[in-house]
C-alpha positions in Angstrom: -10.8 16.2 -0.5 -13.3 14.2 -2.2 -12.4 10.6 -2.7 -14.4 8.0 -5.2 -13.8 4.5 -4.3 -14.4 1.2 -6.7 -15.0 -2.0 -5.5 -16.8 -1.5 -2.5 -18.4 -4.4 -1.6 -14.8 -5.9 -1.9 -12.6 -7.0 0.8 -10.4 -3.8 0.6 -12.5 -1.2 -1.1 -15.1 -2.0 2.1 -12.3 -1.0 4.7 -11.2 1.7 2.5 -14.6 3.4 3.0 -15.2 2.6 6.4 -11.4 4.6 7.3 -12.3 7.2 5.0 -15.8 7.8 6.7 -13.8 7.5 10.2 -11.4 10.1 9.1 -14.4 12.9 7.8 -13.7 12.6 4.4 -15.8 13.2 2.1 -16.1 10.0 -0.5 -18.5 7.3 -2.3 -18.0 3.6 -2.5 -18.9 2.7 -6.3 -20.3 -0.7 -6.8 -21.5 -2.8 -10.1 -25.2 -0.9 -8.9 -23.6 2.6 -9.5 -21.9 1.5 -13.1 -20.2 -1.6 -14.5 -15.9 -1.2 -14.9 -17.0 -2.6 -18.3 -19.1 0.1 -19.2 -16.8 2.2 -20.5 -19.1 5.3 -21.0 -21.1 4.6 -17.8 -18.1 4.7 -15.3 -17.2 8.1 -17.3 -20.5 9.6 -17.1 -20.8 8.4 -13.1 -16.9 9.7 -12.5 -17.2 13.3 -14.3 -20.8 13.4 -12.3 -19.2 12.8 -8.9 -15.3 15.1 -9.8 -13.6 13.5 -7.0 -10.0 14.7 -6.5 -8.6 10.9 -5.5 -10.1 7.5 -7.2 -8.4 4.4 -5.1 -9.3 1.9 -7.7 -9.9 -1.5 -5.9 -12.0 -3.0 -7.8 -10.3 -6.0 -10.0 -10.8 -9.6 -11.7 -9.2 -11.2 -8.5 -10.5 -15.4 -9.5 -6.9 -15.9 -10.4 -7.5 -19.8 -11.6 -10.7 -18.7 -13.3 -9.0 -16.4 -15.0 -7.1 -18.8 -17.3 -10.2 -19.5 -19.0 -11.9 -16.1 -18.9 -8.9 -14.0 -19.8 -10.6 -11.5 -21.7 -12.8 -10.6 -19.1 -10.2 -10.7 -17.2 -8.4 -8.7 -20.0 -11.4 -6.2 -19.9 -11.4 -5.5 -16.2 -7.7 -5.1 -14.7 -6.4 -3.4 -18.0 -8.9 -1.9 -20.2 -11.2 -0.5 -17.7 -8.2 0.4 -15.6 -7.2 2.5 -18.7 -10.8 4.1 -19.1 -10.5 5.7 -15.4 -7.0 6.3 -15.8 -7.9 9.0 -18.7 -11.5 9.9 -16.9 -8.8 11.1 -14.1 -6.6 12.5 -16.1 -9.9 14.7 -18.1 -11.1 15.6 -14.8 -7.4 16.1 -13.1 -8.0 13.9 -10.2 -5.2 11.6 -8.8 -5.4 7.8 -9.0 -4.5 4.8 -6.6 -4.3 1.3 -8.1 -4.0 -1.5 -6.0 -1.6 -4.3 -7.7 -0.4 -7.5 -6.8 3.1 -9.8 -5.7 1.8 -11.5 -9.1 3.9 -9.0 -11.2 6.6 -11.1 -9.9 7.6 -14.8 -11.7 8.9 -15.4 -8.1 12.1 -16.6 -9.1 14.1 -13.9 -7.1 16.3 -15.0 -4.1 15.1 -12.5 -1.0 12.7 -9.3 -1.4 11.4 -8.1 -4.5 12.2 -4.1 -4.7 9.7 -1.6 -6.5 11.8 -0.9 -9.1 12.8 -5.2 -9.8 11.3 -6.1 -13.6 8.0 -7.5 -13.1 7.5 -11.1 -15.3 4.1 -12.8 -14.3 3.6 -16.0 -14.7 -0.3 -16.4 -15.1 -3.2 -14.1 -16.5 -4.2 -12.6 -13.4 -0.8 -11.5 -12.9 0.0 -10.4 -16.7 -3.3 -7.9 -16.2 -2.3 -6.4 -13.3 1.1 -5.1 -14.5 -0.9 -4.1 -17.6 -3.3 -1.8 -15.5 0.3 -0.7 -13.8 1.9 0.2 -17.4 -1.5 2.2 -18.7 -1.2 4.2 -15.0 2.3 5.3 -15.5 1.8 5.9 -19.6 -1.6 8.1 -19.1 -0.9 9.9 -15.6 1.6 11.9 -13.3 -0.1 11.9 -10.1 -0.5 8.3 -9.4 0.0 5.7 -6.8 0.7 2.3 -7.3 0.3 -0.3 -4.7 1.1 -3.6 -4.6 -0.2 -6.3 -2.4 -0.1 -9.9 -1.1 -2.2 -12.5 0.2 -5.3 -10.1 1.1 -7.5 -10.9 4.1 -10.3 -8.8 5.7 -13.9 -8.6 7.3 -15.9 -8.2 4.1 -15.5 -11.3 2.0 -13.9 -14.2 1.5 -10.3 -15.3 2.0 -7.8 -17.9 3.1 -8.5 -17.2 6.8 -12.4 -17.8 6.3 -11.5 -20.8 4.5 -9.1 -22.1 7.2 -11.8 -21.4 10.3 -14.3 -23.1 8.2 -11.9 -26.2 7.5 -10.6 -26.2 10.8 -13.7 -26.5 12.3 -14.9 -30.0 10.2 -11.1 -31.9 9.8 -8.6 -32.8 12.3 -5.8 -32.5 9.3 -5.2 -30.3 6.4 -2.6 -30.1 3.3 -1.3 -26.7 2.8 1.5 -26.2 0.4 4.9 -24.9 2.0 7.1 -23.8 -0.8 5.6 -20.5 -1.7 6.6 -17.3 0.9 5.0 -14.2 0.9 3.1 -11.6 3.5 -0.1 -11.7 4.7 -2.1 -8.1 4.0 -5.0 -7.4 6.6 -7.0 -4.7 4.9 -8.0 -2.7 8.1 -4.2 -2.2 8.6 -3.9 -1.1 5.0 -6.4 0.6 4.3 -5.3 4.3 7.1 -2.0 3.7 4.7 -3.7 4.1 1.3 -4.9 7.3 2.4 -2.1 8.8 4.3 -0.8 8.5 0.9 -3.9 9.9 -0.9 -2.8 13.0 1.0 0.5 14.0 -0.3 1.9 14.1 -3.5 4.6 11.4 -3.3 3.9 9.3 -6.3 5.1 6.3 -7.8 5.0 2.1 -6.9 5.0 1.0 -3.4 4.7 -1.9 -1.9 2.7 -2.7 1.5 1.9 -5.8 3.4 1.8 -6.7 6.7 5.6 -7.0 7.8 7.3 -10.2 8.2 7.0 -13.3 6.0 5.7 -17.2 6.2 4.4 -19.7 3.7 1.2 -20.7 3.3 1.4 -24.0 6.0 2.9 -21.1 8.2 -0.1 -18.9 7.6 -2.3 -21.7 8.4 -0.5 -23.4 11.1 -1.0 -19.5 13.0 -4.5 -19.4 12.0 -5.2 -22.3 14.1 -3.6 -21.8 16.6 -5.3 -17.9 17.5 -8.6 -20.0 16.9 -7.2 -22.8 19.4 -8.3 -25.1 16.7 -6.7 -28.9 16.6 -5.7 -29.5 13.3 -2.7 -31.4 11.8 -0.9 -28.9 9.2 0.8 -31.2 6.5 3.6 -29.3 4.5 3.4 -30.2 0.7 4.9 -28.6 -2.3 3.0 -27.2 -5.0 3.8 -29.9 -7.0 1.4 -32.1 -4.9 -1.5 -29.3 -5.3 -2.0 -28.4 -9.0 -3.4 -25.4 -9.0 -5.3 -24.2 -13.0 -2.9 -20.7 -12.6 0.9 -21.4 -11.5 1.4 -19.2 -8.6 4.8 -17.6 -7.4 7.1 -19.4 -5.1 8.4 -16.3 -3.7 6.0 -13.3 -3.0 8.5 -11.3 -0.4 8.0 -7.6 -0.9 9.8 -5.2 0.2 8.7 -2.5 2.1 11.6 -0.1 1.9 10.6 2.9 -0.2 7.3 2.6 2.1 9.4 3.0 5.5 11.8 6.1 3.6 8.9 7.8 2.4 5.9 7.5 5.0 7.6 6.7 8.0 5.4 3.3 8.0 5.4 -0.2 8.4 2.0 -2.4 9.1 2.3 -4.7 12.0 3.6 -8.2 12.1 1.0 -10.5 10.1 1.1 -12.9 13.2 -0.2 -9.6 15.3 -2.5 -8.7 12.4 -4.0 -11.7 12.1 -5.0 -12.4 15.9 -6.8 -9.0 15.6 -8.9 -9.9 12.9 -9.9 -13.4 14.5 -10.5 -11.8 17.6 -13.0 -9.3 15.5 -14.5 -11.9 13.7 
């Protein structure tokens, strides 16, 4: 098997490399230097060069605030280009792996969103994912699409970075409390995506880290692993206007995951003492 893998240098695509590297496979980490997702012909002419049999497609317009006033960059990168490899796989009959979001969801649901719940995003980060989703499942057969939630890993920069960072210069911290979801550590993820790359059992799936918390929760257990001292004041996202609206529930479930690989990531609060502990 021969794997291609966008996005390298991100937070994902970086662990998605390193696992695939672990495991003997053979693969390539793309990055802007080896063509730009804009390029339309460039990522073509780089894909039919390298005819992997698997493209995990990580790489995405992820600046969800800035992306209220770039949206057709944002437009051009999670949908259109998303497109352009989806039909570059299907020319060169490879199989496909899209990594989605929680921000398909409005978050108006009561409990955990299933796979097959009707996606309504509220914000243009969100609204471009599900497109990429839609051009996957119009254009291909042998695809895989994953959805995700409040990412964090080694390579890059994330709300546990942040948190360390702002732990370390202030004794007290607002983090808002009304939006739920489930941490994702990347290094837990990423042996996941390609025990799936592996088999033939298609469709949308969703995997996070299991158990939930809001984001005060998340941060409250970040500082304590660190043995940090900081106050954790719960507001509502009312009191921290954000330029994208964000959902207030983000609780995937992880069913279909459990049926069909026999797998479920580790407890976020587990998760999460790993990766400070490796930082």
């Amino acid at each position: 098997m021969k794997v291609l893998v966008t996005g390298a240098n991100g937070q994902l695509g970086y662990d998605v490399v390193k696992e695939l590297q672990k495991q003997n496979i053979e693969c390539y980490g793309a990055t802007r230097k080896d063509f730009d997702l804009v390029d339309f012909d460039a990522t073509e002419k780089f894909i039919v060069n390298y005819m992997p049999d698997v493209v995990i497609h990580c790489a995405a317009y992820t600046a969800v605030d800035k992306a209220e006033d770039e949206q057709g960059l944002c437009y051009l990168v999670n949908a259109s280009a998303t497109e352009n490899i989806a039909e570059i796989c299907k020319k060169i009959n490879a199989k496909m792996l899209y990594i989605s979001t929680d921000y398909v969801f409005d978050g108006t649901k009561e409990g955990f969103y299933e796979v097959d719940d009707i996606p309504n995003p509220i914000n243009i980060y969100g609204k471009t994912k599900l497109l990429g989703e839609q051009v996957l499942q119009r254009i291909l057969n042998k695809y895989f699409i994953v959805r995700i939630s409040w990412v964090f890993g080694e390579h890059g920069d994330n709300f546990v970075k942040t948190m360390l960072k702002l732990g370390k210069e202030r004794k007290e911290i607002n983090v808002v409390a009304d939006q739920y979801g489930s941490p994702t550590y990347t290094a837990d993820l990423a042996p996941l995506l390609i025990e799936m790359i592996k088999t033939d059992k298609y469709g949308i799936y969703h995997a996070t880290n299991d158990g939930v918390c809001s984001w005060a929760e998340f941060a409250e257990e970040i500082f304590k692993i660190a043995k940090l001292d900081v106050k954790v004041n719960h507001i509502i996202s009312t009191e921290y206007i954000t330029r994208a609206k964000r959902p207030k529930n983000s609780k995937l479930s992880k069913k279909l995951i459990k049926i069909t690989f026999c797998k479920i990531l580790e407890n976020w609060e587990i998760a999460i003492d790993k990766y400070i502990n490796r930082l």
